[in-house]
C-alpha positions in Angstrom: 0.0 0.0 0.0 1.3 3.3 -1.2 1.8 6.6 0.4 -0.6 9.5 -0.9 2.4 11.7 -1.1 5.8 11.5 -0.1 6.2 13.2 2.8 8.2 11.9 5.3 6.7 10.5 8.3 7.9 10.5 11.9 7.0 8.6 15.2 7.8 10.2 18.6 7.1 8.8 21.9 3.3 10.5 22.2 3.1 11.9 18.5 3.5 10.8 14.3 4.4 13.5 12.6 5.5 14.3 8.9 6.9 17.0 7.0 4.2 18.9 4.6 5.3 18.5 1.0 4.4 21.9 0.3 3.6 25.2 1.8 0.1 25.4 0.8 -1.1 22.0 2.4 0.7 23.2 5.9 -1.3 26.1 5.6 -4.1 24.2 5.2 -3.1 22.2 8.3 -2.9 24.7 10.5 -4.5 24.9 14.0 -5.3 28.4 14.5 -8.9 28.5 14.3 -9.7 25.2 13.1 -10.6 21.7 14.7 -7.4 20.6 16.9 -7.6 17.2 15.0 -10.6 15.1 13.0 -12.3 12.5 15.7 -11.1 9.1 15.1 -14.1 6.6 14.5 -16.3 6.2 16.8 -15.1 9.4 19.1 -16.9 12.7 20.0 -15.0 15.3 21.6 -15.8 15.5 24.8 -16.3 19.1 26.7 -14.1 20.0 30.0 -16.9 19.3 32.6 -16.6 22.1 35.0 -13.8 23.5 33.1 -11.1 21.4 35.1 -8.9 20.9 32.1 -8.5 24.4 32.4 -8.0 24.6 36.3 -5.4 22.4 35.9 -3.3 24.1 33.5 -4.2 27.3 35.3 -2.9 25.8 38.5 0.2 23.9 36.6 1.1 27.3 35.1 1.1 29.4 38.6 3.8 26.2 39.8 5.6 26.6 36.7 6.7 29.9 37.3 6.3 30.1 41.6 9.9 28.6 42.2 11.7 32.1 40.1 9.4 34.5 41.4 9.5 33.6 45.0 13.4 33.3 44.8 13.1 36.7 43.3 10.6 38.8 45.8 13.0 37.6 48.3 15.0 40.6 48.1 15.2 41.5 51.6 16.5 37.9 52.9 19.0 37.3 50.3 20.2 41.2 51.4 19.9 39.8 54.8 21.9 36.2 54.0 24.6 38.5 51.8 24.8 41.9 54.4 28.7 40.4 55.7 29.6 42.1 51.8 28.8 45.6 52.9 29.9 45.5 56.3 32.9 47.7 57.4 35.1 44.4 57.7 34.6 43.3 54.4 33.3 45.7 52.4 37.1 47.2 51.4 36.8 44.6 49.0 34.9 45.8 45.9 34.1 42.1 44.8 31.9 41.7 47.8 30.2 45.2 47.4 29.6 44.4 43.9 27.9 40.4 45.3 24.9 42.1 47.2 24.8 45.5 44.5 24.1 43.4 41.5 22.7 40.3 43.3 19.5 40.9 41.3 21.2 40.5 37.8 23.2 37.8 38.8 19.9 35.7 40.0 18.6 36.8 36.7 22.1 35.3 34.7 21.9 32.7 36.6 18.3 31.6 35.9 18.4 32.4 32.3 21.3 31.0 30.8 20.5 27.3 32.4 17.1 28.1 31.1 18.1 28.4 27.2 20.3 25.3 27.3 17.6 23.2 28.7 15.4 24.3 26.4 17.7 23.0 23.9 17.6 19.6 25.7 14.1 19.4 25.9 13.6 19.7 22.6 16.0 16.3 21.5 13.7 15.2 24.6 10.6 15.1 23.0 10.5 11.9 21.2 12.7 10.2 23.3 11.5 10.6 27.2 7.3 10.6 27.2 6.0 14.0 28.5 4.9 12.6 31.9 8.5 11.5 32.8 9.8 14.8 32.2 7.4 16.9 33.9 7.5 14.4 37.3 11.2 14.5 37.2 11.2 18.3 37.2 8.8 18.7 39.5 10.6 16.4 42.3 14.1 17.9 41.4 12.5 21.6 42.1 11.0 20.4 45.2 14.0 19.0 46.8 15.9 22.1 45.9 13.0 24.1 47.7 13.7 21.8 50.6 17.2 22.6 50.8 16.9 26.5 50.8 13.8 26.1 53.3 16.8 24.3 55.7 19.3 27.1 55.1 16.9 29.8 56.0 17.9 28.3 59.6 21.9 27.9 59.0 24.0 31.0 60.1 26.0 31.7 56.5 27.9 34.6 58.4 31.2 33.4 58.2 30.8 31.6 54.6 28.7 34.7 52.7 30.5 34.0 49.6 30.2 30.3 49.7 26.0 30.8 50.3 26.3 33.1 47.5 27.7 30.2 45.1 25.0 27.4 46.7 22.2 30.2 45.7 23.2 30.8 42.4 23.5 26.7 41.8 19.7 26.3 43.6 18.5 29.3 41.0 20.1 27.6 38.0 19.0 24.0 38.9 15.5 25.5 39.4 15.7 27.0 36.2 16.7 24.1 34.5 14.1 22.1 36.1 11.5 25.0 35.5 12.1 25.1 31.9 11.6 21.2 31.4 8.4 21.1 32.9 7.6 24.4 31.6 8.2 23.4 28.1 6.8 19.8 28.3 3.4 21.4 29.7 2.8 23.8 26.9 3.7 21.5 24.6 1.0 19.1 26.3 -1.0 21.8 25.5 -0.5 22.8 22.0 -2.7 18.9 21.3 -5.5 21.1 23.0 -7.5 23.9 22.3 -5.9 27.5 22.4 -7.9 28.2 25.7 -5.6 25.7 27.5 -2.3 27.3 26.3 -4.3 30.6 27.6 -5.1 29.2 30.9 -1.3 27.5 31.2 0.4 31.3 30.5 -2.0 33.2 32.7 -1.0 30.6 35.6 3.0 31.6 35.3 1.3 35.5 35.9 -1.0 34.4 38.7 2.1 32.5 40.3 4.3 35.9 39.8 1.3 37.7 41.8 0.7 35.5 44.5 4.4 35.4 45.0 4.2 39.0 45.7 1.2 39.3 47.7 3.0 36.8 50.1 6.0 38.8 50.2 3.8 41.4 51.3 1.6 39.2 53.6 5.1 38.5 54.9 6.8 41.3 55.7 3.7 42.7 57.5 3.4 39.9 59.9 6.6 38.9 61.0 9.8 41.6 61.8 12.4 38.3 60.8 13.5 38.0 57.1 13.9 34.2 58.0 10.4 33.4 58.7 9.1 35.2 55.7 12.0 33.7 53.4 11.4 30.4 55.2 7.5 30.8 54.6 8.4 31.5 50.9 10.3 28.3 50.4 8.0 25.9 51.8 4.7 27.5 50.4 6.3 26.9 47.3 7.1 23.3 48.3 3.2 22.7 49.1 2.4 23.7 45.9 5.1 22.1 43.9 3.8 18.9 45.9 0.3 19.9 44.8 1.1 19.8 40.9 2.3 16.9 40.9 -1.3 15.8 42.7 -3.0 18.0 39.8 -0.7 16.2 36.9 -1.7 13.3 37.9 -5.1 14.0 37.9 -5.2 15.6 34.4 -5.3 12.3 32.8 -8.2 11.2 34.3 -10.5 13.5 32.7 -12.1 12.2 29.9 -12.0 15.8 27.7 -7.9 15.3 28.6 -7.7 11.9 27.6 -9.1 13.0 23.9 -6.7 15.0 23.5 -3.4 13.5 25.1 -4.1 10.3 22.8 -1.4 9.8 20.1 -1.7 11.8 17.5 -1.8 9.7 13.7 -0.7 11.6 10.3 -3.3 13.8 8.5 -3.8 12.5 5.2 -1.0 10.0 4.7 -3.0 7.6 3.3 -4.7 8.2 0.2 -9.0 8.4 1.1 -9.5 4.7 -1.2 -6.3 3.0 0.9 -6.2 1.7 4.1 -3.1 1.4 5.9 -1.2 -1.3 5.7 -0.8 -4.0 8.4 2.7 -2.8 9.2 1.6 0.6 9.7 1.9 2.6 12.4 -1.3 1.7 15.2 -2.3 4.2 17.9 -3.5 1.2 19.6 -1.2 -1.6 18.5 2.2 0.0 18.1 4.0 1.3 21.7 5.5 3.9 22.1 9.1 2.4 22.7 8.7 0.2 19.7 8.6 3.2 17.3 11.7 4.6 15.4 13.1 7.6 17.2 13.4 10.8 15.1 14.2 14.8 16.4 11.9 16.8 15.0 12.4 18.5 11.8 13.9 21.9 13.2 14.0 24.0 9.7 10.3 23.8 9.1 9.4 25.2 12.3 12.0 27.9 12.8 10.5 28.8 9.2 7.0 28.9 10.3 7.3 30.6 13.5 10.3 33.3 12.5 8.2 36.5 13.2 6.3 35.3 16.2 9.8 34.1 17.1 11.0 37.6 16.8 8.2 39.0 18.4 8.9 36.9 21.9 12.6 37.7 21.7 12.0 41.2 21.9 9.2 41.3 24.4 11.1 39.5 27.2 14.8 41.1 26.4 12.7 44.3 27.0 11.1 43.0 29.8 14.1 41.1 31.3 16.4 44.4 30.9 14.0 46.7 33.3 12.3 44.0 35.3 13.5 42.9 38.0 17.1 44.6 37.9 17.0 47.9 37.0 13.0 48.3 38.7 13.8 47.2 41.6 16.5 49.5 42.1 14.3 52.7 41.6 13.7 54.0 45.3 11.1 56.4 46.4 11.8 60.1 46.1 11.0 60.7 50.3 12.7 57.1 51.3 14.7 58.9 54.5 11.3 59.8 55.9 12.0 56.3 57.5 8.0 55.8 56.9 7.0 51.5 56.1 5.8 53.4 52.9 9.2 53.8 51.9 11.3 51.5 54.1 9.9 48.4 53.6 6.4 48.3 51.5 7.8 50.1 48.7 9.5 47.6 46.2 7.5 44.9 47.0 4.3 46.8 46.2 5.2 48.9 43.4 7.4 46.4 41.4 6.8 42.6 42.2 3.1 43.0 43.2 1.9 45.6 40.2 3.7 44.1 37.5 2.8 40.6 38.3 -1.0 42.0 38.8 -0.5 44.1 35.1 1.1 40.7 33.7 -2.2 38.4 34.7 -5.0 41.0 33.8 -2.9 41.5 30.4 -2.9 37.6 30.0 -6.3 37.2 30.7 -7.8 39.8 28.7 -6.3 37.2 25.7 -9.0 34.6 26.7 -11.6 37.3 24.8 -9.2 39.3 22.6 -6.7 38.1 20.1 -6.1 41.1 18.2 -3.6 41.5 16.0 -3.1 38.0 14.4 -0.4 35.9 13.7 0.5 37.3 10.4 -0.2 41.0 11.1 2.5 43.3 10.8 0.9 45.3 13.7 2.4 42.4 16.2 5.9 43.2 15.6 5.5 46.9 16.0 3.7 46.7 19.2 6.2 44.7 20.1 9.1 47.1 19.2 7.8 49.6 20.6 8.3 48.7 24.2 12.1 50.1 23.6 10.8 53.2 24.6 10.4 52.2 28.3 14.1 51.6 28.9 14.9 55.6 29.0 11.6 55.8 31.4 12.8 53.7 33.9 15.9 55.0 34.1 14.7 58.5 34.3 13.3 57.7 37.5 15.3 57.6 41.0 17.3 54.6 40.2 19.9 54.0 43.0 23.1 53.8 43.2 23.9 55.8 40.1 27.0 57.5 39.4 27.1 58.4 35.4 23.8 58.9 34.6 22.6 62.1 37.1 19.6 63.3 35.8 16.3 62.4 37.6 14.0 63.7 35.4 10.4 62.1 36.9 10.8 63.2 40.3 7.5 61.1 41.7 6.7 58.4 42.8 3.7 58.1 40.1 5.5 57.8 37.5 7.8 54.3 38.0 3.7 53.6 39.1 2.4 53.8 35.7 5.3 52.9 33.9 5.5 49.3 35.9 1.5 48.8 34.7 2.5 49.7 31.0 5.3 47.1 31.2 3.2 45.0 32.3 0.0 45.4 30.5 2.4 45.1 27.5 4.3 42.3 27.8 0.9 40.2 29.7 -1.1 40.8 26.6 1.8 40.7 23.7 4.1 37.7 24.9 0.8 35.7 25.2 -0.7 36.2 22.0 2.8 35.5 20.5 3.0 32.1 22.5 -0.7 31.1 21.8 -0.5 31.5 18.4 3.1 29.4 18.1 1.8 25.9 18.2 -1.3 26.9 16.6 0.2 27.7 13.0 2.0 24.4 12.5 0.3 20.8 11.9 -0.8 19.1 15.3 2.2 16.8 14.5 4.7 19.4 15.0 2.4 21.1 17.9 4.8 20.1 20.8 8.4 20.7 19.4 6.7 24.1 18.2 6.2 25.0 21.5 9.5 24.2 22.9 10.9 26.1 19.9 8.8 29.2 21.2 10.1 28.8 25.0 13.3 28.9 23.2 12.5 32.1 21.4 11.1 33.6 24.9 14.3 31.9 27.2 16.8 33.7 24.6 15.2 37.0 25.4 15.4 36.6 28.8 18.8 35.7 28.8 20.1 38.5 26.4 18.0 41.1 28.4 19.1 39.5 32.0 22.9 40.3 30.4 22.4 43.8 29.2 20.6 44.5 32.5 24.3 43.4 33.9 25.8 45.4 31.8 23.7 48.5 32.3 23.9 48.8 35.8 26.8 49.6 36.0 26.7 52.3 33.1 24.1 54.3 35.2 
């Protein structure tokens, strides 16, 4: 039995994919807008009962992205862990001045970089380790790391400041690297489902930024220790870490999830008066490990996805370049009025809790608008347009600066309204551009799509992370 074409086709450890034979039929394959897949025989698709497909991505997203932001709003007890590097004995040493100046850029190097390479890894992953294997494994590895900083909140680092610095930068980059596996291996999950899944996944990582930073606040309002609000941080996020692994579980169970996580068969392989032939490919007969093991044809995708790709570069290297390094160096105008205003309420309220807040209500408003599309040339220029924030920000009282004098918004308001923008922005931008990645390709190439788009997003991040580095100390 013949082939109806001769494009090539691929088995992976949950998918079959092939490579279109020309650009008109992958147009015509395309998921944005259309049926995710056509129902095998004898198969309806089911509807998410009380919406708890969508729950659990929701909830998966907010643990995807709760290990980074809480190590993140935890300014004040890495300050704490780190003060030995400004103190009169040792702070004649510039290096240890310069550990607890730029610690925020160096969290943000340190998470990023790991990030990108993982990525990388994930993406030879896909057809050889099944999804639910990498997202357990990344989920237990963040966990015990969580474990581990929630037992050093209690060990005096006073005499070893340098060495604690080193163990926190390893904990941030094996978080990452875990983070970005199951990160990656979720969304791809969800590019097999309908676009309000991938929705419901992104919004998550913003909820997970917010609720990060209302416990910060929650935090430093009830207790006067650093520890117990650091050590409260760490094991919150360890309850819910433990809790997503619960909720992964559960996802499966669901009969609208089980339609949808079924392995996926070619589209129109076989010609419509062939059947396949008995040594084809069976969803139900063939396993998984029996099938040939093939990386997924890169070059298409990167083709496909080049401007969205651009578009989520720029978006997080402008985002990553102000937020959180150079933001959360931008102190209030009255700060020695010694008021909790502006000693201790300030940062955490105006930076980690507004722009998470701006980020989610961004992201959600994408569940009702998707405007502009995929292909619209308005995307990109949105998109570049966010350059223009850089010189607000650092128009604003950013401390310590020694090149850069002028202060030219001398209020408070303003790093206010410019913290919404970015937010609102890159909310609403980056998740149109990651909604629509997976949704422009065959359902075959859904997955690897959506670890190339993490890729595009993780290389913004990492580029912006640098040049937030690097600008620091140009100001």
């Amino acid at each position: 039995m013949a082939f109806a074409s001769e494009d090539i086709a691929y088995h992976s450890s949950n998918a079959v994919y092939r490579v279109p034979s020309n650009r008109h039929e992958a147009d015509q394959e395309a998921l944005l807008g259309k049926p995710l897949d056509y129902p095998a025989p004898g198969l309806q698709r089911p509807e998410d009962r009380f919406n708890g497909a969508y729950i659990i991505f929701f909830c998966l997203g907010i643990g995807g992205l709760l290990p980074w932001n809480f190590f993140v709003t935890a300014k004040e007890y890495w300050a704490f862990k780190l003060r030995n590097c400004s103190s009169p004995a040792s702070g004649k040493d510039p290096e240890d001045a310069d550990i607890l100046n730029y610690f925020e850029s160096y969290l943000a190097v340190a998470s990023t970089v790991p990030s990108l390479l993982f990525l990388v890894a994930n993406f030879l992953l896909v057809n050889r380790i099944r999804v639910h294997v990498r997202v357990l494994a990344s989920l237990s590895v963040s966990l015990a790391i969580f474990v581990v900083m929630a037992v050093l909140v209690r060990v005096d680092t006073s005499s070893w400041t340098r060495g604690f610095f080193s163990i926190a930068m390893a904990c941030m980059a094996i978080i990452s690297s875990s983070s970005t596996i199951f990160n990656s291996s979720v969304y791809g999950l969800t590019g097999s489902f309908p676009m309000r899944n991938a929705q419901a996944l992104i919004s998550g990582g913003a909820m997970g930024g917010t609720v990060s930073a209302v416990a910060s606040l929650v935090d430093l309002a009830a207790s006067s220790d650093v520890r117990d609000s650091a050590l409260a941080f760490f094991l919150t996020a360890a309850v819910f870490l433990g809790l997503c692994v619960g909720l992964y579980l559960l996802l499966p169970q669901l009969e609208y999830a089980r339609y949808y996580m079924r392995p996926v068969v070619p589209i129109h392989v076989f010609s419509s008066e062939d059947s396949p032939p008995r040594d084809a490919p069976s969803t139900s007969s063939v396993a998984p490990a029996s099938r040939a093991v093939h990386t997924p044809p890169l070059g298409p995708i990167l083709k496909k996805t080049a401007g969205l790709g651009f578009c989520a570069v720029f978006l997080y290297f402008i985002t990553a370049l102000i937020f959180p390094a150079i933001s959360t160096n931008i102190q209030p105008m009255h700060k020695g009025t010694g008021s909790p205003w502006t000693s201790k309420f300030y940062v955490p309220l105006t930076v980690f809790l507004l722009f998470n807040f701006a980020d989610l209500c961004g992201r959600q408003v994408t569940a009702w608008i998707q405007v502009p599309g995929p292909r619209s040339k308005l995307l990109p220029i949105l998109a570049v347009s966010r350059v223009c924030l850089v010189p607000l920000f650092l128009l604003c009282n950013y401390q310590p600066r020694s090149h850069l004098t002028l202060v030219l918004f001398q209020s408070d308001i303003y790093p206010i309204l410019f913290t919404c923008l970015l937010g609102l922005s890159n909310g609403y931008l980056s998740t149109l551009v990651l909604m629509y990645g997976p949704k422009i390709v065959p359902r075959e190439l859904a997955e690897a799509t959506s670890v190339v788009m993490l890729f595009y997003m993780s290389l913004g991040l990492m580029l912006g992370s640098a040049c937030a580095a690097l600008l620091e100390h140009f100001i």
